[in-house]
C-alpha positions as CSV (number, residue, x, y, z in Angstrom):
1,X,226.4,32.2,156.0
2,X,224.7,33.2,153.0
3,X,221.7,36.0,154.1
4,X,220.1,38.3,150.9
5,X,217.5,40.4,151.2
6,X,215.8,41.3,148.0
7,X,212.7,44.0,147.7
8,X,209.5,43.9,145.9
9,X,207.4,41.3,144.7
10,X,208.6,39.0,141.8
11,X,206.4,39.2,139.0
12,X,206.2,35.5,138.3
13,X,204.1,34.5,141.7
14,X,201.4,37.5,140.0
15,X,198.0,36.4,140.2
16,X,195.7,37.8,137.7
17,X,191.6,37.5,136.9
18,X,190.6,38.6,134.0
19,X,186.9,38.5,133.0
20,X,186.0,35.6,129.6
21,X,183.4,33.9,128.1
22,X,185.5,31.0,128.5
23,X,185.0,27.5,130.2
24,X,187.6,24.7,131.0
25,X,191.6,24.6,131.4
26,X,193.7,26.6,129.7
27,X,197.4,26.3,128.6
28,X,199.7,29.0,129.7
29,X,203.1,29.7,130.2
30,X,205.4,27.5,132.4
31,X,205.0,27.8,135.3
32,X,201.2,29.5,135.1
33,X,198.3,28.3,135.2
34,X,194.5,29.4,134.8
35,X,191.4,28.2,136.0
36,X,188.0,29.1,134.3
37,X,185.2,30.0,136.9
38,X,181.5,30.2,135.2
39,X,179.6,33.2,135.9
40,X,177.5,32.7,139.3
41,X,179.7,29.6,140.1
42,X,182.4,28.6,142.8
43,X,186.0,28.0,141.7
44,X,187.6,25.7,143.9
45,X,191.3,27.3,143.9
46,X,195.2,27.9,145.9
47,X,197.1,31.0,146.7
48,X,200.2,30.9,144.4
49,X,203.2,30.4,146.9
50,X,205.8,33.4,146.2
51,X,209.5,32.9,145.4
52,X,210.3,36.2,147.0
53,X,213.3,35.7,149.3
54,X,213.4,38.3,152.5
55,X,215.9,36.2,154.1
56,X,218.1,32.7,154.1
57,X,220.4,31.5,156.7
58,X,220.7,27.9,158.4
59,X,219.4,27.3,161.8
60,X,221.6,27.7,164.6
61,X,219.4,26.4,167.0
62,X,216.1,25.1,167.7
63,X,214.3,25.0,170.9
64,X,211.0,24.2,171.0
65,X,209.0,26.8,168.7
66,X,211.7,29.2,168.9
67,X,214.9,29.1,165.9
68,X,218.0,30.4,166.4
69,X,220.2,32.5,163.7
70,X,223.6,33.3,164.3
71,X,224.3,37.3,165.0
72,X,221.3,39.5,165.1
73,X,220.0,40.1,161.8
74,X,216.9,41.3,162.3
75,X,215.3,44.2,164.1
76,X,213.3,43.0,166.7
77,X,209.5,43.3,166.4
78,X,209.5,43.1,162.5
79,X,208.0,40.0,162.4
80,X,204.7,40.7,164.7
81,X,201.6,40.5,162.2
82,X,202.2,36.8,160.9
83,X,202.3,37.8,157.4
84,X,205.7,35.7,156.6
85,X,206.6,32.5,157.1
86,X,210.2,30.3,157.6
87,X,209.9,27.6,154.9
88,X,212.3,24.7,155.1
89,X,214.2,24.1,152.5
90,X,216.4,21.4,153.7
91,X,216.3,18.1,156.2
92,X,213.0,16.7,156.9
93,X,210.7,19.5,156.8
94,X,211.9,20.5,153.4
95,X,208.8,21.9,151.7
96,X,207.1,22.9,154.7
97,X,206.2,25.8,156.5
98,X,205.5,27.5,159.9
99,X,204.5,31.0,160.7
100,X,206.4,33.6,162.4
101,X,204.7,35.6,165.1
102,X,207.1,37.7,166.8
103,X,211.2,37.6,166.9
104,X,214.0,38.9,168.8
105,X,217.6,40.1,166.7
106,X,218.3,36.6,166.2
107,X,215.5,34.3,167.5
108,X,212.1,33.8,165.4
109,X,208.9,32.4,167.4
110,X,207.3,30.0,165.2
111,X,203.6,28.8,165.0
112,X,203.7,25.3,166.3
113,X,200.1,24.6,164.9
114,X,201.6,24.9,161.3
115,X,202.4,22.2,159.2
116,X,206.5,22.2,159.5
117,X,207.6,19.4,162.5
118,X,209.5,21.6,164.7
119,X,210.5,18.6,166.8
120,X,212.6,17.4,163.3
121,X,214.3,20.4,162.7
122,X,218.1,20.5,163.3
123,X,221.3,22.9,163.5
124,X,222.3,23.3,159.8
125,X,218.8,22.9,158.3
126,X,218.0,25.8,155.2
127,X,215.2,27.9,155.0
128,X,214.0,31.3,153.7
129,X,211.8,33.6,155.2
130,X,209.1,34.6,152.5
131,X,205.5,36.8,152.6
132,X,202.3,35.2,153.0
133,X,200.1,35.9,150.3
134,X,196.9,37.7,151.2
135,X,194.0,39.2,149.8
136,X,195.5,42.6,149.0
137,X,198.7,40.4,147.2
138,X,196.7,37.7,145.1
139,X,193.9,40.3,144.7
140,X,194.6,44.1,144.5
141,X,193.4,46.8,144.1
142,X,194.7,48.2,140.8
143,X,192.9,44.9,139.7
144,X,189.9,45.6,140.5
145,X,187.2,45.4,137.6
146,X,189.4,43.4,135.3
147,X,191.1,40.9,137.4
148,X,187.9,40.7,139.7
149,X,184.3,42.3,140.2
150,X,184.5,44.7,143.1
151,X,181.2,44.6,144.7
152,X,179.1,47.5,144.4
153,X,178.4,48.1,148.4
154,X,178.4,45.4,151.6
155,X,174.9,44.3,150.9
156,X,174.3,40.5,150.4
157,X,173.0,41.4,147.4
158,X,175.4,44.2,146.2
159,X,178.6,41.6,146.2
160,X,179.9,40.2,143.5
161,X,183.6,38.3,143.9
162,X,183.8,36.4,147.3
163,X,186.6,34.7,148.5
164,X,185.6,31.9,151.4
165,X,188.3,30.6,153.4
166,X,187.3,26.9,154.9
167,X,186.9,25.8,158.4
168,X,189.8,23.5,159.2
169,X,189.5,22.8,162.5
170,X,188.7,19.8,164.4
171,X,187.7,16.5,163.0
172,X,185.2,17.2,160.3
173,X,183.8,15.8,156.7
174,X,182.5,18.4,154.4
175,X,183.9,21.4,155.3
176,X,181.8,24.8,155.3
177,X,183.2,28.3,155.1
178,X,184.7,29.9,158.4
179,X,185.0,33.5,156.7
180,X,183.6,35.2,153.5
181,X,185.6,38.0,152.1
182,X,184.4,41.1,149.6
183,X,186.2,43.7,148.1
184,X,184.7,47.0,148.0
185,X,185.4,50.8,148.1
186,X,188.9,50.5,148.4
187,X,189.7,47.4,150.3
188,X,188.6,43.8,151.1
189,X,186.2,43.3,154.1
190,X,184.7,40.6,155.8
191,X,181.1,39.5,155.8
192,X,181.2,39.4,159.4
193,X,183.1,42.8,160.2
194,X,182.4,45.0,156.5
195,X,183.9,48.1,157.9
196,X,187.5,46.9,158.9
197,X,190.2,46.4,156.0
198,X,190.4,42.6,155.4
199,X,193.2,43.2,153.2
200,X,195.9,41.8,154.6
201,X,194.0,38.1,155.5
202,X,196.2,35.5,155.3
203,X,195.7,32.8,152.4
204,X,197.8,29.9,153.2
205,X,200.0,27.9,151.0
206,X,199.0,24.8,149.3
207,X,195.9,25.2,150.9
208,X,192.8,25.8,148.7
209,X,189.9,28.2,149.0
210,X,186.4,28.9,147.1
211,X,186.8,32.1,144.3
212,X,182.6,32.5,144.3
213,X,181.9,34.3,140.7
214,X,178.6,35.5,142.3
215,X,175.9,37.7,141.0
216,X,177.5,38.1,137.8
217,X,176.6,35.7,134.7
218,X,180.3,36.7,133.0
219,X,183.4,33.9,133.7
220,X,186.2,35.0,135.7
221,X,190.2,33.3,134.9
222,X,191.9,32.7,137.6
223,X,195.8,32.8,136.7
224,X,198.3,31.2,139.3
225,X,201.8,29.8,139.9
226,X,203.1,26.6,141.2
227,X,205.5,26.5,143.6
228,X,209.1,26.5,143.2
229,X,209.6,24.2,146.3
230,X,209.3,21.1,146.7
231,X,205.7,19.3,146.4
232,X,205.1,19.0,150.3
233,X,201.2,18.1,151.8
234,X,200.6,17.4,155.8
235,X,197.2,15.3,156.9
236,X,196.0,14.7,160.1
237,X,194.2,11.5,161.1
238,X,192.0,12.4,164.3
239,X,190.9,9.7,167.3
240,X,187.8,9.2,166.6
241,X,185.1,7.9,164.8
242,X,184.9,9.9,162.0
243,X,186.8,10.6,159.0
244,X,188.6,13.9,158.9
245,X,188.8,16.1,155.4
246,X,192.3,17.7,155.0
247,X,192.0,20.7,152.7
248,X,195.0,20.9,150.5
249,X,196.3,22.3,146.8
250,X,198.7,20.6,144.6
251,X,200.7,23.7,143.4
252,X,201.9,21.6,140.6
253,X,201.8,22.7,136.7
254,X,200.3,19.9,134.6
255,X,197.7,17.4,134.6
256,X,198.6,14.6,136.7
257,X,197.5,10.9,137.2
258,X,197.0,9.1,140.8
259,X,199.9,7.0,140.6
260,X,201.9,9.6,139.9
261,X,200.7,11.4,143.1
262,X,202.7,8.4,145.0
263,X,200.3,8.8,148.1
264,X,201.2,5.6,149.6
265,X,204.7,6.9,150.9
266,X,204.9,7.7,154.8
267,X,201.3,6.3,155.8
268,X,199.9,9.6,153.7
269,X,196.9,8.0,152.9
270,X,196.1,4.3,153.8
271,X,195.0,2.0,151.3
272,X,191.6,0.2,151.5
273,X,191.5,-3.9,151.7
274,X,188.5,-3.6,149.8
275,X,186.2,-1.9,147.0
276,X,182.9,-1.8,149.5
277,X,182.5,0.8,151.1
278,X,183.1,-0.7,154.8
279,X,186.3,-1.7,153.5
280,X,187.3,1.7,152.1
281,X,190.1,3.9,154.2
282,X,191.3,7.3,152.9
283,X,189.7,9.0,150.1
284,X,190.9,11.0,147.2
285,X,188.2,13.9,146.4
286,X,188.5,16.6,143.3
287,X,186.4,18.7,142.1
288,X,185.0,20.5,138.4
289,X,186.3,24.3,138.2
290,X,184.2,24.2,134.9
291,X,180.9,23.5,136.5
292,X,178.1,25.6,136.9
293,X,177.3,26.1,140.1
294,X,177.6,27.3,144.1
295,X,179.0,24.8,147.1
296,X,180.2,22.0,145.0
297,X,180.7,18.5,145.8
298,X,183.6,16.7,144.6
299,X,182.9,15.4,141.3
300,X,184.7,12.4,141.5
301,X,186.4,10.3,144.5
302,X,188.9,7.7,144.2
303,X,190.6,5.0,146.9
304,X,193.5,2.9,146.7
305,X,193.6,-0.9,147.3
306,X,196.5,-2.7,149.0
307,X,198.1,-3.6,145.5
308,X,198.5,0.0,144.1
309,X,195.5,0.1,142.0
310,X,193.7,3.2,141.8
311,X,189.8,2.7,142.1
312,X,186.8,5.2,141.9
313,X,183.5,4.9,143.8
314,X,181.6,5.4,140.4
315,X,183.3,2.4,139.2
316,X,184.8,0.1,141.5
317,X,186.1,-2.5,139.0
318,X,188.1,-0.2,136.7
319,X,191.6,0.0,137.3
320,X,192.3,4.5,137.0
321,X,195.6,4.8,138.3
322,X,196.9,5.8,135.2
323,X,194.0,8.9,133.8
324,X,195.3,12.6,134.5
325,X,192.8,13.5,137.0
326,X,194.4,15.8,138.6
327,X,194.8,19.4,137.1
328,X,197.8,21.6,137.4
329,X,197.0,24.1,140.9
330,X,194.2,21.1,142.0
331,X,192.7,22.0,144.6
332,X,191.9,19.1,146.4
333,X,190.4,16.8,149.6
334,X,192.2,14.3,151.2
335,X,189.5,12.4,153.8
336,X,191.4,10.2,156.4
337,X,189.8,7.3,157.7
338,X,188.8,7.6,161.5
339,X,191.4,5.7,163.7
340,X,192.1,5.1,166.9
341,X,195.4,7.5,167.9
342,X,195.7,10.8,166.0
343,X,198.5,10.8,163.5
344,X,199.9,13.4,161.5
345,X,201.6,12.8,158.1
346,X,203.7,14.4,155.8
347,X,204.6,12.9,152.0
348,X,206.3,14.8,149.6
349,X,206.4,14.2,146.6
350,X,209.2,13.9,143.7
351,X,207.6,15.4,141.3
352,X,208.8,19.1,139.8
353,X,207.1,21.6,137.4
């Protein structure tokens, strides 16, 4: 078995704001990348996803939510606050991830709601055990005033930096904020609780949030990593009638174009028999980081016809499956067309930074 435990937080999954009079994408160095948020604007952004190892091994067994490592590595408890996470990185869940909430010497109790399939995972699969990122991680203190504006007290008015996480449960289009986060006098709080340390609030992987540059007319940069792992994104299709928006992050360096994305793979995103919008299934939404602005809607969405070709709603006739729409950390909305039985889907994506 090959187990290594390595301490400290590698400095290439840093994540750094620093206040510019700047606008757009910038270049930076492999790996990296920065996104420009106007003064008094929303940033639609992703948690870089850390290469910090705590822990490899194979699975020795798998029962239900619960995985197996041979001896007893860990000490029991250590695992209780659900701030790391197994992620797979071999058989079919390569890429993805699940939670651990509590764990014995040599079992770890997974979070079954979380994207990894642990009905696929076998004896002899990979995976590492890694942190969560979190407010305190992706935002800390020693940061404060250069890599973020700390608010000046927990009044509406006194905040400045806000981080909103998104509601993503049920079936819904248009997703609205579930929590609002501040950082003030020492630690992060939340709008709805502003005397309890936020700080260690979970921000999931390849999952994106809104970085809200509020009450402050300066642009803030927000610097992030792309994952090391391999491109991975679960949807969810919901019985229903409606369509249901899956809130997701590319993690990937570089501008890419839709075909390269390869969404059609593993029923990911079904592809519309027609350009009306009746005949229109999934939906590909992104969004401006460079716009002024609070709550923004996505500034273009695109669909995909049964032959491959790449269409957008603004233009239905032109053929875009080859423009670089997509920019390197994207944060992005996949809306699944309403059907009948709820599916969930995983594609993954051969891509690599």
């Amino acid at each position: 078995m090959n187990k290594m435990k390595l301490s400290g937080l590698i400095a290439t999954i840093a994540t750094v704001l620093t206040i510019q009079a700047q606008a757009g994408q910038e270049s930076e160095p492999v790996g990296y990348f920065r996104t420009v948020i106007p003064g008094n604007s929303d940033g639609i952004v992703s948690a870089p996803i850390s290469d910090q190892i705590d822990f490899q091994d194979t699975v020795a067994g798998i029962a239900g939510n619960i995985l197996t490592v041979s001896g007893t590595p860990f000490t029991a408890g250590a695992f209780t606050n659900g701030l790391s996470y197994v992620r797979f990185v071999s058989g079919p869940n390569a890429g993805l991830w699940s939670t651990i909430t509590s764990n014995t010497g040599s079992t770890l109790l997974l979070n079954a709601a979380d994207p990894a399939n642990l009905a696929t995972v076998a004896v002899g699969n990979r995976f590492v055990i890694a942190p969560h990122a979190t407010l305190a991680t992706v935002f800390p203190d020693g940061d404060a005033g250069t890599s973020f504006i700390a608010s000046l007290g927990t009044g509406g008015l006194q905040r400045r930096t806000e981080v909103i996480l998104l509601d993503v449960t049920g079936q819904k289009q248009n997703r609205s904020g579930a929590a609002t986060y501040f950082f003030t006098a020492g630690f992060w709080r939340s709008t709805g609780a502003t005397s309890v340390n936020a700080d260690n609030t979970v921000l999931v992987p390849q999952r994106h949030f809104i970085l809200r540059n509020r009450n402050n007319t300066g642009a803030l940069t927000y610097r992030g990593t792309t994952t090391p792992y391999p491109w991975v994104l679960a949807t969810s299709s919901l019985a229903g009638t409606n369509k249901n928006d899956n809130i997701l992050a590319t993690g990937k360096l570089g501008q890419l174009t839709l075909d390269e994305l390869d969404l059609l793979g593993n029923d990911t995103f079904t592809p519309s028999t027609g350009t009306g919008g009746l005949a229109r299934r999934d939906e590909l939404q992104i969004f401006n980081n460079g716009g002024a602005g609070f709550n923004k809607s996505a500034v273009a969405t695109y669909f995909v016809l049964t032959n491959g070709s790449w269409r957008s709603t603004a233009n239905v006739n032109v053929d875009v499956s080859r423009e670089p729409v997509i920019q390197s950390g994207a944060g992005l909305v996949i809306r699944r067309a309403a059907v009948a039985t709820t599916t969930n889907n995983v594609w993954s994506s051969a891509l690599s930074n």
